[in-house]
C-alpha positions in Angstrom: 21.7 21.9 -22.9 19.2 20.6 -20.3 21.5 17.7 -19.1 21.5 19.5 -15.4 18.3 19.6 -15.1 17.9 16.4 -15.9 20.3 15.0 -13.5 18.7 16.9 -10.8 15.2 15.5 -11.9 16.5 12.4 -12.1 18.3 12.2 -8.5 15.0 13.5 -6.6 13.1 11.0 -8.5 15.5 8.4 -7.5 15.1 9.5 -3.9 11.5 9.8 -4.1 11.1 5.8 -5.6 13.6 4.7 -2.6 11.1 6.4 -0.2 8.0 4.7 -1.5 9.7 1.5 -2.1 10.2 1.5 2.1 6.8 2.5 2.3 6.2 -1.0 0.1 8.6 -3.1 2.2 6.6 -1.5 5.5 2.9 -2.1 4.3 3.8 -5.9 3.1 5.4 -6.5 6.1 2.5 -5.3 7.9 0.2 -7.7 5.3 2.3 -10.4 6.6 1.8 -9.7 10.2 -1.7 -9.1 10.1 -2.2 -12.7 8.0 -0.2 -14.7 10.5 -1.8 -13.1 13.0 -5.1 -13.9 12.0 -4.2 -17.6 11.5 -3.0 -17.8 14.4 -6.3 -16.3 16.4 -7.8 -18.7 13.7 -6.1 -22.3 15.2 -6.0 -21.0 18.5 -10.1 -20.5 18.5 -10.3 -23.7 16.9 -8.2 -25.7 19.3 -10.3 -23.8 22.5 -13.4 -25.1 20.7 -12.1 -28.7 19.9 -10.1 -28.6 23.8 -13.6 -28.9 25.0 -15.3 -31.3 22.5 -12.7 -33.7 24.3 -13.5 -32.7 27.8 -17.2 -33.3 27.1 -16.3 -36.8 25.4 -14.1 -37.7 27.9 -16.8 -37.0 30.8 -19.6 -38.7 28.4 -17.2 -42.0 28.0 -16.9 -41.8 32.4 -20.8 -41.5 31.8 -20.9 -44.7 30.3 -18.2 -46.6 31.7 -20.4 -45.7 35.2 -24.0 -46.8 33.7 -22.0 -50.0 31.9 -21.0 -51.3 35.6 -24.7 -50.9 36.4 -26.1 -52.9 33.4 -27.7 -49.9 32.3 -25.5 -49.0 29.0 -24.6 -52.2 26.1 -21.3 -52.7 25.2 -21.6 -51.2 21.7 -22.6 -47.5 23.2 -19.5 -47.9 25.6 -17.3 -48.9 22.2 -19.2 -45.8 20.3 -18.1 -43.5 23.6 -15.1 -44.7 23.7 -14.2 -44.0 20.0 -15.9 -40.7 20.2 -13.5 -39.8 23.3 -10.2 -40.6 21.3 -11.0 -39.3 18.1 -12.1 -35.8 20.1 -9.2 -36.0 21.8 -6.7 -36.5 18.9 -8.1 -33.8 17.4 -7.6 -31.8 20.2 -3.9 -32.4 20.3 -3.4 -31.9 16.5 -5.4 -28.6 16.7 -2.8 -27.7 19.7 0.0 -28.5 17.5 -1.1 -26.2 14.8 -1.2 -23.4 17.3 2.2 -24.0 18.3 3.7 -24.0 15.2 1.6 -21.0 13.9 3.1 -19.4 16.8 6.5 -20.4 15.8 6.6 -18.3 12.8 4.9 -15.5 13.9 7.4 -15.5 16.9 10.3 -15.8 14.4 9.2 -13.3 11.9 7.9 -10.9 14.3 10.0 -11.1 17.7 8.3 -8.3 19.2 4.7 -9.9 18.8 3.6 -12.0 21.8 0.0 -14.0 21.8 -1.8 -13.0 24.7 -3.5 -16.3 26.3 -6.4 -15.0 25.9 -7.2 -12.8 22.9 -9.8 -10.4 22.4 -13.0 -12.1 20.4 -14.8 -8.2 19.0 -18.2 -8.8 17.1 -17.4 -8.3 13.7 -19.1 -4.7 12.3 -18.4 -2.6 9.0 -16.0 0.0 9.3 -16.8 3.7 10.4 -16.0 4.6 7.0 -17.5 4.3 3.4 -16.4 1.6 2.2 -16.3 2.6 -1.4 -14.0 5.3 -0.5 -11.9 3.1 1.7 -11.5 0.9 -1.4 -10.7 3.5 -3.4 -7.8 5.2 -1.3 -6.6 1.5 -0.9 -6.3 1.8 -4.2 -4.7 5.1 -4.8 -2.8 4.7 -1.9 -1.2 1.0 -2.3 2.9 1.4 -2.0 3.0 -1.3 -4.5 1.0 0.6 -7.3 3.1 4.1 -6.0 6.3 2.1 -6.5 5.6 1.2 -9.9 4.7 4.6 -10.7 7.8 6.4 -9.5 9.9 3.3 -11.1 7.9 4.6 -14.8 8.9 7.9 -14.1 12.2 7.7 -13.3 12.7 4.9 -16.0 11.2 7.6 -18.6 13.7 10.6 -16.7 16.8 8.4 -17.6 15.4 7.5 -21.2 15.3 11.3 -21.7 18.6 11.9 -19.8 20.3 9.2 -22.5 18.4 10.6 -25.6 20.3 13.9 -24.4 23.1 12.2 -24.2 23.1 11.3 -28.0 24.1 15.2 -28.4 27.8 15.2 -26.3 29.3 18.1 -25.2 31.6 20.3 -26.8 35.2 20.3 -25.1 37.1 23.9 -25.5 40.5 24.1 -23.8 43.7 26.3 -23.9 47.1 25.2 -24.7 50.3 26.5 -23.7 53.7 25.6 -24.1 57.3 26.2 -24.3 60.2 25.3 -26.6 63.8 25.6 -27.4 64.9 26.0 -23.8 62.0 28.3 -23.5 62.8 30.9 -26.1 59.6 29.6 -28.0 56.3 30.1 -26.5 53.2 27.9 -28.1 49.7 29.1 -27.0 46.7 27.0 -29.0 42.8 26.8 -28.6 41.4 24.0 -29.3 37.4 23.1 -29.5 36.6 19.0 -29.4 32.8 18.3 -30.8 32.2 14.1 -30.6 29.5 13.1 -32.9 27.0 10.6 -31.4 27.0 7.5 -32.8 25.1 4.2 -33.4 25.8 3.4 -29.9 24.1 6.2 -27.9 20.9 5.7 -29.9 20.3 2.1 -29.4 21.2 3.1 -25.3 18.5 6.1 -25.6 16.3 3.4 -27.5 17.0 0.5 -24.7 16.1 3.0 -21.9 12.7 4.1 -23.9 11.7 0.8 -24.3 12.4 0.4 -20.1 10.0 3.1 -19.7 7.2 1.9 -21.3 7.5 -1.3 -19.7 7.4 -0.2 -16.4 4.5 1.7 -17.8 2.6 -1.0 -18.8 3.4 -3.0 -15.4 2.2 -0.3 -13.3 -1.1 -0.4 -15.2 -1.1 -4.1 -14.7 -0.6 -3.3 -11.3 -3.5 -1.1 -10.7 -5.8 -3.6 -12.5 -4.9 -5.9 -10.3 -5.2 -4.0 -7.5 -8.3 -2.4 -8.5 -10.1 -6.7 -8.5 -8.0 -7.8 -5.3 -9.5 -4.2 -3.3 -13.0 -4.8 -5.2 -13.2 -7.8 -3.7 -11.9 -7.2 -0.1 -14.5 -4.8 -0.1 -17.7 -7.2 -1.1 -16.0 -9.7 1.2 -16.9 -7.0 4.2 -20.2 -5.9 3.3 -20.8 -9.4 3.2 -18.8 -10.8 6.1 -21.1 -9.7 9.2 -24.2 -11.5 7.8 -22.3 -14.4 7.2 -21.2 -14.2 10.6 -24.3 -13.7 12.0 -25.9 -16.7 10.2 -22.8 -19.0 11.3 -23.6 -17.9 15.0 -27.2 -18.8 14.7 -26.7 -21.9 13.1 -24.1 -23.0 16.2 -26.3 -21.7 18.9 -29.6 -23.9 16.9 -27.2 -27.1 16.8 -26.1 -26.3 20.2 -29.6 -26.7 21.3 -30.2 -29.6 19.5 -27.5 -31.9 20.7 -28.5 -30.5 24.3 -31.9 -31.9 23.5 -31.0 -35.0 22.0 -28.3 -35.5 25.5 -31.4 -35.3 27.7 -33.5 -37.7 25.0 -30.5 -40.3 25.6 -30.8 -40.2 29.3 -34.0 -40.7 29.2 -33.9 -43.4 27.3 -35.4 -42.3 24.2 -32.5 -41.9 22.0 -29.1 -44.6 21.5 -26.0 -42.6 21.5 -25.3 -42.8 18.2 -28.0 -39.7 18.0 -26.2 -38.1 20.6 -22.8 -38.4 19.1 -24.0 -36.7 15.4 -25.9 -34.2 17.1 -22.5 -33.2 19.3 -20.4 -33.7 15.7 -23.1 -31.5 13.5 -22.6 -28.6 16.7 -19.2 -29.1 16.6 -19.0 -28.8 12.8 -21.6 -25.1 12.7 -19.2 -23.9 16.1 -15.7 -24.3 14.5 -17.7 -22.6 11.4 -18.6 -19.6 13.1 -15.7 -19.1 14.8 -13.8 -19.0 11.7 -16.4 -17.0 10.0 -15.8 -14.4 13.1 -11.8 -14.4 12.1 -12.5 -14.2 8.2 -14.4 -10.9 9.1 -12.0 -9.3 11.6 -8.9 -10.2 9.1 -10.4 -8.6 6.2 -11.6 -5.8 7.6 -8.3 -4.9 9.1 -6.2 -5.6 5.5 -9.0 -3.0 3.6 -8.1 -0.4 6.7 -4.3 -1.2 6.1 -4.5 -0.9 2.6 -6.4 2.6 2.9 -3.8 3.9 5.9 -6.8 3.9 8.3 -5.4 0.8 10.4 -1.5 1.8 11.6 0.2 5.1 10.5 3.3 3.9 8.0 5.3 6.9 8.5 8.8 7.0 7.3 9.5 7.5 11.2 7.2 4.5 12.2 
């Protein structure tokens, strides 16, 4: 009795998991994209920044080279210049390579994707939602967590479809037959009741045990959900200040090595002031543009995770 019903339970169930677990393989394959992405806006920004650290160092060693032929720089500032030029410009070239290999990947996982040349660069801001309740219906609504639901549930469906199955079904059939050359006819019921044994309980005992383990795994997945989102959340409260404070530090050192530039050719300074100013810029630039990145990519993982970023339809 009930063993129907079960299998009917159990094949929607099965259909339901296979749905959400294509909803998983979607929203992690959208993770992936976003991440490489991201790095990839990440090394390109850097490389723009460090292209023209090399440009300026290159024009600055020309600088020197010029004022050396006039007696009017010492051969130590034109070694200093000329140092500063090659080490800007190697790092130029190695940031350049990291760009083309990021692109590589993202290319080859994502054929569809193509950089533009030149991205778009928003201002970080906080979503136009509450973030608590993004968080929460990242939560609630993570394919991961869902999957591990539906894979307790049907786990527990098919523990109580193989307890049934320690109760087997009665056989009845009908027997009819002829003998002596067919002037005996033999007509028998006959009723079959197997008696479950040792062997159906420890399978109904195997698949209970299944159960509550993907039980347990699918609360270890929402605890570890619940820190990862909890975090991604603080991380974008916190993310446009940071921003902010990185942008005003780079604009200040900016200044500074603009300052100390003039100071040299005025003769007030020796380049070796002019060179740390230009590194310590260099240095609070590269950090805000990175800071800038770090706040569009974790803003758009919490909108992913909440379905408020792309729609993961199971038409998409």
């Amino acid at each position: 009795p009930g063993k129907a019903q079960l299998d009917r339970r159990l094949g929607d169930q099965r259909v339901a998991e296979a749905s959400v677990a294509l909803a998983d393989a979607r929203h992690e394959a959208s993770k992936r994209l976003l991440t490489l992405w991201y790095q990839w806006l990440r090394e390109h920004d850097a490389a723009e920044v460090l292209r023209s650290q090399a440009e300026l160092g290159a024009r600055e060693l020309a600088g020197i080279a010029r004022r050396r032929q006039l007696g009017d720089a010492s051969r130590l500032e034109a070694l200093q210049a000329q140092a500063a030029a090659t080490q800007a410009e190697a790092a130029a070239r190695l940031a350049s390579e990291r760009v083309r290999r990021t692109e590589l990947v993202l290319r080859e996982q994502f054929p569809q994707v193509s950089p533009p040349a030149n991205p778009a660069r928003p201002a970080p801001g906080l979503p136009g939602f509450d973030l608590a309740a993004l968080a929460e219906s990242a939560m609630q609504e993570d394919p991961g967590l869902r999957l591990a639901r539906a894979a307790a549930l049907r786990s527990r469906l098919e523990s109580e479809r193989a307890d049934a199955e320690r109760r087997a079904d009665p056989t009845v059939g009908v027997r009819y037959g002829t003998e002596r050359g067919g002037n005996e006819r033999i007509i028998g019921v006959y009723v079959s009741i197997p008696i479950g044994g040792e062997a159906r309980r420890a399978a109904a005992d195997a698949n209970r045990a299944r159960a509550d383990t993907f039980e347990h795994l699918a609360d270890a997945r929402l605890r570890r959900m619940s820190g990862e989102i909890r975090s991604l959340q603080s991380a974008v409260e916190l993310d446009v200040s940071r921003w902010q404070v990185a942008e005003q530090a780079a604009q200040a050192q900016a200044q500074v090595a603009e300052r100390v530039a003039k100071a040299n050719q005025l003769g007030e300074t020796g380049l070796a002031e002019v060179l740390l100013a230009r590194r310590q810029a260099l240095e609070a630039l590269l950090s805000a543009s990175s800071a800038r990145v770090d706040a569009l990519e974790n803003r758009s993982l919490l909108l992913l995770g909440a379905g408020r970023l792309w729609n993961s339809g199971p038409d998409d």
